[in-house]
C-alpha positions in Angstrom: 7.8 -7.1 38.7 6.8 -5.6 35.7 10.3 -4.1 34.3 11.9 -7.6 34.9 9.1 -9.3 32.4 9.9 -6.7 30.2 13.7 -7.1 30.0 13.5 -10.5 30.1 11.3 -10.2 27.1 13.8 -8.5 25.1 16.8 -10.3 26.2 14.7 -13.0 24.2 13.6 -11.0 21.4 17.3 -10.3 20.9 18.4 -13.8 21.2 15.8 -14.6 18.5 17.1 -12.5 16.2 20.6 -13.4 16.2 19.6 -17.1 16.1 18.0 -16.0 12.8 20.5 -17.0 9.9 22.1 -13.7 8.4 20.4 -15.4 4.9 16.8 -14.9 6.4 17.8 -11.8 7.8 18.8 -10.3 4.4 15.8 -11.9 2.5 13.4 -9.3 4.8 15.5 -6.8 4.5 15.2 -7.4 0.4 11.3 -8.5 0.7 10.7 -5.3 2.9 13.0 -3.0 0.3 10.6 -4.6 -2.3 7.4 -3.6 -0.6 8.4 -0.4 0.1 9.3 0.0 -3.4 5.6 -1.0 -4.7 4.2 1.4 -2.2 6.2 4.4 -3.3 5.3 3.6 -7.2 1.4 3.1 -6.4 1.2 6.4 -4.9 3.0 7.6 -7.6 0.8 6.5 -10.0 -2.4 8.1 -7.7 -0.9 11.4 -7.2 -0.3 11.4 -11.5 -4.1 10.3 -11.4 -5.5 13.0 -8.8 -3.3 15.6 -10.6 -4.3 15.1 -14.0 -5.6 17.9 -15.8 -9.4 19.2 -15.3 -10.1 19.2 -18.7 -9.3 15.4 -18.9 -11.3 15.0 -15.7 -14.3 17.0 -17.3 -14.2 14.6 -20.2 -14.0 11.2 -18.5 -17.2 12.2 -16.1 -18.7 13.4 -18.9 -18.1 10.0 -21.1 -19.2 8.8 -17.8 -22.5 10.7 -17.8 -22.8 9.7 -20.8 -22.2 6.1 -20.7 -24.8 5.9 -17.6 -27.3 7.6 -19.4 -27.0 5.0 -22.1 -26.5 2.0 -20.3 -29.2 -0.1 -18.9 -31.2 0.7 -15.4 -28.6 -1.8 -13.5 -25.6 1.0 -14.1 -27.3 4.1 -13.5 -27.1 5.6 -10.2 -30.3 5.5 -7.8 
C-alpha cells in the first residue's frame, strides 16, 4: 500500500515539474546559481578573516582591550 502512495507521489511530482514553464524553470536554476555564488564568496571572505595574520589578531584584541577598558561600564565584560 505503501510503495503505490509513493509512486503515485512522484508520478505527480514529475508532472508538476514539467507543467512548470521552461522560463520558471531557468529563473531557479539562475536564482539558485546566484545563491550559491554568495555562499562560496562569504566563506571566502571568513576563511581570509580566520587566516589573517596573528600579529593583526594581537593588535585588534588588544585595541579591543583597550577600548573596553576605556569605555563606559555598559561595554565592559562582566
Amino acid at each position: 500500500m505503501k510503495a503505490a502512495t509513493r509512486s503515485r507521489q512522484t508520478c505527480n511530482r514529475m508532472k508538476g515539474n514539467l507543467c512548470r514553464s521552461e522560463e520558471t524553470r531557468g529563473e531557479e536554476i539562475a536564482s539558485g546559481l546566484r545563491m550559491e555564488r554568495r555562499r562560496r564568496e562569504r566563506d571566502l571572505t571568513r576563511r581570509e578573516l580566520r587566516s589573517s595574520t596573528r600579529c593583526e589578531a594581537a593588535e585588534t584584541s588588544s585595541r579591543l582591550k583597550n577600548f573596553r577598558q576605556s569605555a563606559p561600564r555598559i561595554f565592559r565584560s562582566r
